[in-house]
C-alpha positions as CSV (number, residue, x, y, z in Angstrom):
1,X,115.1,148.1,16.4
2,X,116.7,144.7,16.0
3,X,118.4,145.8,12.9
4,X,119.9,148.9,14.1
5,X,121.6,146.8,17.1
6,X,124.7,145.4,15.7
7,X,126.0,149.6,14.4
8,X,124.1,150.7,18.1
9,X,127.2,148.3,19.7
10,X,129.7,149.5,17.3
11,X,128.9,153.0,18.3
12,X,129.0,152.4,22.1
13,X,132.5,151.0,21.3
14,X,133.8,154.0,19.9
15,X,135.3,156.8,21.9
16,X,132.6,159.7,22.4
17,X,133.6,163.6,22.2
18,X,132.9,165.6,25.2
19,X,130.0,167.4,24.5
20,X,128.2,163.5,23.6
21,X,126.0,164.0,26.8
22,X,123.0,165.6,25.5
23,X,120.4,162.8,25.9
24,X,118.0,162.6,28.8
25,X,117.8,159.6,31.4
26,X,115.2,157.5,30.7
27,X,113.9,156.3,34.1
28,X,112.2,153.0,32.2
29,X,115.8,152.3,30.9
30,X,117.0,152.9,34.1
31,X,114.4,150.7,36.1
32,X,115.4,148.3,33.6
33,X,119.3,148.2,34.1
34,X,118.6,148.2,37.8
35,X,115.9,145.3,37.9
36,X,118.9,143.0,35.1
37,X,121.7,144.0,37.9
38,X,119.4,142.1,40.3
39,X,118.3,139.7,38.5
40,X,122.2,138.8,37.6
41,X,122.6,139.1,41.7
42,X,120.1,136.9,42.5
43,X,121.9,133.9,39.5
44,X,125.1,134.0,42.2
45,X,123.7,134.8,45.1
46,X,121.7,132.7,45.7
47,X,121.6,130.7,42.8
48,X,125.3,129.7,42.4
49,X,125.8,129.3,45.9
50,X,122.5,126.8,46.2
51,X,123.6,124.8,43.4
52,X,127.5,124.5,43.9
53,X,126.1,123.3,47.8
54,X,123.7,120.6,46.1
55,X,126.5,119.2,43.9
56,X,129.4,119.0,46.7
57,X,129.6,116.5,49.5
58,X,126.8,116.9,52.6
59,X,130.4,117.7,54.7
60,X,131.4,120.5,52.2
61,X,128.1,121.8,51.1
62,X,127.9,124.9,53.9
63,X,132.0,125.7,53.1
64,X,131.2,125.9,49.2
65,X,128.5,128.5,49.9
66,X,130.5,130.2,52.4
67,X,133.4,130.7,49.2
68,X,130.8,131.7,46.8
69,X,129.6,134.7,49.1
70,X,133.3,135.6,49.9
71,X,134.1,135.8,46.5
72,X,131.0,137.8,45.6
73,X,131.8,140.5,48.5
74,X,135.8,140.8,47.5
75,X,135.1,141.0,43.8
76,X,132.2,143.6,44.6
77,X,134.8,145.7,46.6
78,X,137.8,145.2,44.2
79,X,135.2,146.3,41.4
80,X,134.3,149.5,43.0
81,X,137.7,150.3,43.6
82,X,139.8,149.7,40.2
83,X,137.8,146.8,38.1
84,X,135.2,149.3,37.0
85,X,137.5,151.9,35.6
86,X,139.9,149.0,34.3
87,X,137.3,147.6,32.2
88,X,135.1,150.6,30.9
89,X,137.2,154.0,31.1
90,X,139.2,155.0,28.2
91,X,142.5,153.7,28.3
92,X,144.2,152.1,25.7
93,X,143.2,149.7,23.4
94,X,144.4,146.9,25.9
95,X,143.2,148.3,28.9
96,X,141.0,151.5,30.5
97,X,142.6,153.6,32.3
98,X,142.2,155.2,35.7
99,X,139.6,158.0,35.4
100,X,136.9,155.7,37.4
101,X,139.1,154.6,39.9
102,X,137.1,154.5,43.5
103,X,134.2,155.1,40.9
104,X,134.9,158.1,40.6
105,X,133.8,160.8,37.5
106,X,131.0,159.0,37.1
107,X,129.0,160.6,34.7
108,X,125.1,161.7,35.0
109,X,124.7,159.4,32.0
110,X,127.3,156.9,30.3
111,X,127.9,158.4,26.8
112,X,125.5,157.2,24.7
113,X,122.9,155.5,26.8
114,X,119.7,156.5,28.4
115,X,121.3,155.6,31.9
116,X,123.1,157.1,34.3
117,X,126.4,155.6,34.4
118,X,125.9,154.5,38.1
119,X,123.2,152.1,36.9
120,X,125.6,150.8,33.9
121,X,128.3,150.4,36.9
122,X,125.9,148.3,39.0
123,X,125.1,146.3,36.2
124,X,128.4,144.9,34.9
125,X,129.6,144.3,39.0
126,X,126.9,142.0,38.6
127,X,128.6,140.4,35.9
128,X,131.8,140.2,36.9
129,X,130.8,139.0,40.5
130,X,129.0,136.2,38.5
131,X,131.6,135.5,36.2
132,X,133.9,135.2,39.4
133,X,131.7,133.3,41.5
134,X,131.4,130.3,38.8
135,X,134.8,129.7,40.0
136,X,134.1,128.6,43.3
137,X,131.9,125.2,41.7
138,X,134.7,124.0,39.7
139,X,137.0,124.0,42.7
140,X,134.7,122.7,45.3
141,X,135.9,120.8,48.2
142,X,139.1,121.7,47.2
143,X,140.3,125.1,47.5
144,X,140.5,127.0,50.6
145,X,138.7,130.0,51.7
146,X,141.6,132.1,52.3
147,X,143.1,131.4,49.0
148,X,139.6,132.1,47.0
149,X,139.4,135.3,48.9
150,X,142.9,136.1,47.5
151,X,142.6,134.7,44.2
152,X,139.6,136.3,43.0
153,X,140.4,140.0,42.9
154,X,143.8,139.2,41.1
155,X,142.1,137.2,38.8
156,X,139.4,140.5,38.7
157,X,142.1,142.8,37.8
158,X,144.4,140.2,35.5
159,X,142.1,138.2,33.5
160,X,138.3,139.6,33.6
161,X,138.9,143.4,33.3
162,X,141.3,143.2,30.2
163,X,138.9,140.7,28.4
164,X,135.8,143.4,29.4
165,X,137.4,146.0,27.7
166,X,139.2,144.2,24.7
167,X,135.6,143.5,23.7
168,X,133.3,145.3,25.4
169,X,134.6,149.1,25.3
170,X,136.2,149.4,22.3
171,X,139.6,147.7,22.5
172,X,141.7,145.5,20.2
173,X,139.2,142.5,20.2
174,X,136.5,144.4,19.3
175,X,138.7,146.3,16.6
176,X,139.3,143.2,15.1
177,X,135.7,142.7,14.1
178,X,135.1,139.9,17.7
179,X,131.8,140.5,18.3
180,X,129.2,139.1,22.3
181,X,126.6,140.4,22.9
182,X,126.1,139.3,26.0
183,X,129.0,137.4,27.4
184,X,129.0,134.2,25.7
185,X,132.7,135.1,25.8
186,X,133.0,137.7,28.3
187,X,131.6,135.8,30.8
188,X,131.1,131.8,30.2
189,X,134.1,131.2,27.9
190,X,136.6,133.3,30.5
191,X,135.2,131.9,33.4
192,X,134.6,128.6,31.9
193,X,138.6,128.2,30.2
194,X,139.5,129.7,34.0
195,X,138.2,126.9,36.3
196,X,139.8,124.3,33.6
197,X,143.2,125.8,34.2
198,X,142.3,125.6,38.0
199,X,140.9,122.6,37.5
200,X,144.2,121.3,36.6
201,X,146.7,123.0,38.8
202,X,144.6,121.8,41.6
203,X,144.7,118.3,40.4
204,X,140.9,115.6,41.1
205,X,139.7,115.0,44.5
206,X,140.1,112.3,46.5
207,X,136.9,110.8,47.6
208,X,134.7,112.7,44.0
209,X,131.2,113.6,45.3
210,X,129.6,113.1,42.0
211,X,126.8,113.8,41.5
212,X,126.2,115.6,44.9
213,X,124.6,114.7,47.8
214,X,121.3,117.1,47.6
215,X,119.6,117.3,43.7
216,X,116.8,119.0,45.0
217,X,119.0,122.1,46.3
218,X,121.0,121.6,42.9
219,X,117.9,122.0,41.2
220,X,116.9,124.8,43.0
221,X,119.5,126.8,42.2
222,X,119.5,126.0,38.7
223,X,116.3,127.3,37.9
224,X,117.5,130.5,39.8
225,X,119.7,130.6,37.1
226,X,117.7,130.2,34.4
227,X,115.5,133.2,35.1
228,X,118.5,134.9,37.0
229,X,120.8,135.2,33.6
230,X,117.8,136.8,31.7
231,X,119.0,139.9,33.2
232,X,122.3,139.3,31.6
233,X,120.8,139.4,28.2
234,X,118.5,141.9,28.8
235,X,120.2,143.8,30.1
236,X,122.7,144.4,27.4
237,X,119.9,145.7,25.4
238,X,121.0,148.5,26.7
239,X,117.2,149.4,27.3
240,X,113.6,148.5,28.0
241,X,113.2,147.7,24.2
242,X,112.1,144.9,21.7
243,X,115.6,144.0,22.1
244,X,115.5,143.1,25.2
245,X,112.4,141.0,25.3
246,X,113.6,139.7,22.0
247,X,117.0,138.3,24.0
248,X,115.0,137.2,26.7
249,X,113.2,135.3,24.7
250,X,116.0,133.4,22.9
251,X,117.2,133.3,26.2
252,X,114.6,130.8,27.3
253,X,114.1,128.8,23.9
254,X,117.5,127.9,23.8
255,X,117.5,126.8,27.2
256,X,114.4,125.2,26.6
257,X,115.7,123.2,24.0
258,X,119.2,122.6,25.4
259,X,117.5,120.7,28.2
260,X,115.5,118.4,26.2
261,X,118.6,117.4,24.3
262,X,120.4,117.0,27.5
263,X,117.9,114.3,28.8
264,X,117.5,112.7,25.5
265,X,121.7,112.3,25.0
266,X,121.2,110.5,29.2
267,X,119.0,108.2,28.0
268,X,120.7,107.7,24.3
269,X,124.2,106.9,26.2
270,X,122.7,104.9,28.8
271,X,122.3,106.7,31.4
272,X,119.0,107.7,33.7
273,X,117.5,111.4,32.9
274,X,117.3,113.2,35.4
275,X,116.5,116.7,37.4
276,X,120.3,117.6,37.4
277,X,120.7,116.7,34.0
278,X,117.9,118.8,32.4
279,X,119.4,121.9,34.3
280,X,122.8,121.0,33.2
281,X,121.9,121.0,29.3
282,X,119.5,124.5,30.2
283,X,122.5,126.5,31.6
284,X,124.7,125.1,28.2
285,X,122.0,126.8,26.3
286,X,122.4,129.6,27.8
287,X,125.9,130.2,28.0
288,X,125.4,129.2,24.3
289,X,123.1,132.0,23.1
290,X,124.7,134.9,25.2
291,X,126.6,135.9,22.4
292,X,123.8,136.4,20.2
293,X,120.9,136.7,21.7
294,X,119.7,140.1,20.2
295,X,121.1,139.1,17.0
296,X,119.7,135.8,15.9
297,X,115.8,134.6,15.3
298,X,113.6,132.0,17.3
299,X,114.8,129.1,14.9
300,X,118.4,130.1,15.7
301,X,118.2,130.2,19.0
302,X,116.2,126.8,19.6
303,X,119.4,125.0,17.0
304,X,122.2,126.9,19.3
305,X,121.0,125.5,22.2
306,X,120.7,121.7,20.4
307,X,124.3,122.5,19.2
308,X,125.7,123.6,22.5
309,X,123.6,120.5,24.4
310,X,125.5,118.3,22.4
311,X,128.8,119.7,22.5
312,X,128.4,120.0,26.4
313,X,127.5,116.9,27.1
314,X,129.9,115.1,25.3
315,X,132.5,116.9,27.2
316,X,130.9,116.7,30.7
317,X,133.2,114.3,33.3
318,X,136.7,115.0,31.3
319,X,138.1,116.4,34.4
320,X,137.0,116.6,37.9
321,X,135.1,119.7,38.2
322,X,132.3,119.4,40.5
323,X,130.1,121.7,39.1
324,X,130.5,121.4,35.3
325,X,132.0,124.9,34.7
326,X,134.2,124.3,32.0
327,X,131.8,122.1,30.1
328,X,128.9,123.9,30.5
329,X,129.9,127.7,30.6
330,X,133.7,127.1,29.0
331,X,132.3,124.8,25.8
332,X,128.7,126.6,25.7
333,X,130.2,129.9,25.2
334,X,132.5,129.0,23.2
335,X,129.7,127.3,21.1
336,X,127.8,130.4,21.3
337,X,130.5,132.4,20.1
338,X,131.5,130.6,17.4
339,X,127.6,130.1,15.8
340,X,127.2,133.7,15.9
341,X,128.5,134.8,12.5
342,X,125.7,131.2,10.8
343,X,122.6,132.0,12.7
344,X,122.8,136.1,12.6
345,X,122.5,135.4,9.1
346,X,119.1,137.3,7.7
347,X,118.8,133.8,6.1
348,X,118.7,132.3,9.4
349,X,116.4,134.8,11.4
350,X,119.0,136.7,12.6
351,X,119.3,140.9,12.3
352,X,122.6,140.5,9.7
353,X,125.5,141.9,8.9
354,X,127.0,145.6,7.7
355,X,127.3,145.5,4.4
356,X,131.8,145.7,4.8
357,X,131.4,142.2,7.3
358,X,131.0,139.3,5.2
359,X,130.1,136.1,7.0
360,X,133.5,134.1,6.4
361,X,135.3,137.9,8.1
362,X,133.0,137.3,11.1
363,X,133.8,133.6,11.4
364,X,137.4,134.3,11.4
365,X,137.3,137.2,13.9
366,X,135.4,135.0,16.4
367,X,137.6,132.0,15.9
368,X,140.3,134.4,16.7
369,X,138.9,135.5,19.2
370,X,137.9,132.9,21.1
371,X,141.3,131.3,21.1
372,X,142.8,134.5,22.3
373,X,140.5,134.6,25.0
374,X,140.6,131.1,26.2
375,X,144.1,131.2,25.9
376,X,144.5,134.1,28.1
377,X,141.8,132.7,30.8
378,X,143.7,130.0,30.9
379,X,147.3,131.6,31.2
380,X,146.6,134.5,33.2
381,X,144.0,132.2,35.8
382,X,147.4,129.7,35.9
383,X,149.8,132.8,37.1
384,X,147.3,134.1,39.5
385,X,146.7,130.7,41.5
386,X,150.4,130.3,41.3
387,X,151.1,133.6,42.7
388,X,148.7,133.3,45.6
389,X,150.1,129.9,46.4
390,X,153.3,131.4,47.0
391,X,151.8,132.9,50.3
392,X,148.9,130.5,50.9
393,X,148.1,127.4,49.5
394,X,145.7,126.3,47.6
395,X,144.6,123.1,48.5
396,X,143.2,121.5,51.7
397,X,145.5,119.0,53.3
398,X,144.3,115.2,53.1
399,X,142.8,114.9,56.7
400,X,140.4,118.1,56.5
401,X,139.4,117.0,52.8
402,X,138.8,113.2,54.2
403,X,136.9,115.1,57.5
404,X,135.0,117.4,55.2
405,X,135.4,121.5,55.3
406,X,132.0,121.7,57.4
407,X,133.9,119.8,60.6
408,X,131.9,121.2,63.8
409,X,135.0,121.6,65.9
410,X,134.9,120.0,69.3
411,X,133.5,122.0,71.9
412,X,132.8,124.8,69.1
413,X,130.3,126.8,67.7
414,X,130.8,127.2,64.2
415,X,132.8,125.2,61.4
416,X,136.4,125.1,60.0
417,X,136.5,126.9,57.1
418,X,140.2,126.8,56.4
């Protein structure tokens, strides 16, 4: 099975002829794509949300949830209605086109697969809306809710969508030879690339809350994300298959790993290990073996998530983003992405290559690749935020930021969420 997975993508990729649906739905698979969706649900909501609370100030901690559940509900809708069929039904090579708008012409099973396409549609909302809602952390105690609410279904539509398809369904990425499994660069390296552009435009808080006024919760929803993203990768097996247990297993190795390193480099550079930490250099593991995680052995997956701990860490604290999104999802995928092409080596574990990709082709591609993407996460996030400034702005003024986004109003039930 393994083997086979690398032409099994390559053919999902490809258009299919009409008369493609012949297979039957496999309700194992389709259990399977249901229970990843949830799985990936459960990571945001309420994974994110507990751990963006934990590491934001006690007087911000209920507002950052608040944003992370707004975003999740907006992005949901805006998914139903044109992020689905933007993303996944043919189109051009830059961009699907409208045959699944309101999700509709869904078919009994999405060409190919053992699914029905509803289940394949529930599964990448889950995605997106967790791709989205890393967002929130890197702009906590910042950002208004208004302008989130706005933000995130342009950015849905502008940034996400176009980078789902370019790799994911066939478009010029993928022609190219740019190869994730399962969103190393999809998911961490947009998002992560995203929140450093916001990062930036929004400029470094006032009174930092570094690192958080509640661990425990941080911790909390940390480990919801580490089982949480399993789905992610097992779910892109595309089945209940060795495959998938064979990601999910990566999955947790390199996290495994990545955390260790994570504590070790706090204690190396002189500072204390602890709970926060150890999560921290888990979640860079997995952004790290997303990519790959079908395609690369035990050994590989244990050294990607060494690799991307060390990358990570080094570049936590560069800029003030609250919940680590760049350095942990924007530098772990990009890690990921980039070790691909070594560790899917057969010399290094991993399934290999067809015989017309040599290794030095496939480390080009992804280089390429990755800069494209970044680049465009980075440019396209920057035009959205600007554009929703225009009719609200982005930032909190300095009083409510001093007072804290959780101010009880006098004589009020209820908080200020403005």
């Amino acid at each position: 099975m393994r083997a086979a997975i690398l032409p099994l993508l390559v053919a999902l990729a490809a258009p299919q002829p009409a008369f493609a649906q012949v297979a039957v739905a496999d309700s194992g698979d389709t259990g399977w794509m249901i229970l990843c969706a949830l799985l990936v649900l459960l990571a945001a909501l309420p994974g994110l949300m507990l751990r963006h609370a934990g590491q934001a100030n006690v007087r911000n901690a209920l507002s950052v949830m608040t944003q992370g559940a707004g975003v999740a509900a907006v992005i949901s809708l805006v998914w139903a209605i044109a992020g689905y069929s933007l993303a996944f039904a043919p189109g051009s090579a830059w961009l699907g086109g409208g045959g699944n708008l309101l999700l509709a012409n869904l078919g009994e099973l999405r060409d190919g697969l053992t699914v029905p396409e509803s289940a394949f549609v529930l599964f990448q909302m889950a995605l997106a809306l967790f791709a989205a809602c890393l967002l929130v952390g890197a702009l906590g105690e910042r950002a208004r809710l208004g302008w989130f609410l706005a933000f995130a279904p342009l950015w849905l539509l502008l940034v996400y969508a176009p980078i789902a398809h370019a790799v994911w369904s066939g478009g010029w990425l993928a022609a190219m030879g740019v190869m994730d499994f399962a969103g190393g660069l999809v998911i961490h390296t947009t998002a992560g690339f995203s929140a450093l552009a916001l990062i930036l435009i929004a400029g470094r808080r006032r009174e930092p809350s570094d690192p958080g006024h509640a661990p425990v919760l941080s911790l909390v929803g940390g480990g919801l994300l580490w089982v949480g993203l399993s789905g992610i990768v097992g779910g892109w097996a595309l089945g209940a298959t060795d495959d998938a247990a064979t990601a999910i297993l990566n999955h947790h190795f390199a996290a495994c790993a990545a955390a260790l390193i994570w504590a070790l480099l706090d204690r190396v550079l002189g500072a204390r290990t602890t709970a926060t930490g150890v999560l921290s250099g888990a979640l860079a593991g997995i952004a790290a073996i997303s990519a790959s995680a079908a395609l690369v052995g035990t050994g590989g997956a244990m050294l990607i998530g060494v690799i991307a701990a060390l990358i990570c860490r080094i570049g936590a604290g560069r800029v003030d983003d609250g919940a680590s999104t760049f350095a942990i999802h924007g530098l772990g995928g990009a890690t990921g992405v980039l070790l691909l092409p070594i560790f899917a080596l057969p010399l290094m574990g991993g399934v290999g290559f067809d015989p017309a990709i040599t290794m030095s082709s496939a480390l080009v591609a992804q280089a390429i690749g990755l800069i494209i993407v970044a680049l465009w996460a980075m440019v396209g996030s920057a035009i959205a935020a600007l554009i929703v400034s225009v009719v609200i702005p982005m930032r909190i003024g300095a009083q409510l930021e001093a007072d804290g986004l959780d101010m009880i109003e006098h004589g009020q039930q209820g908080w200020d969420f403005r």
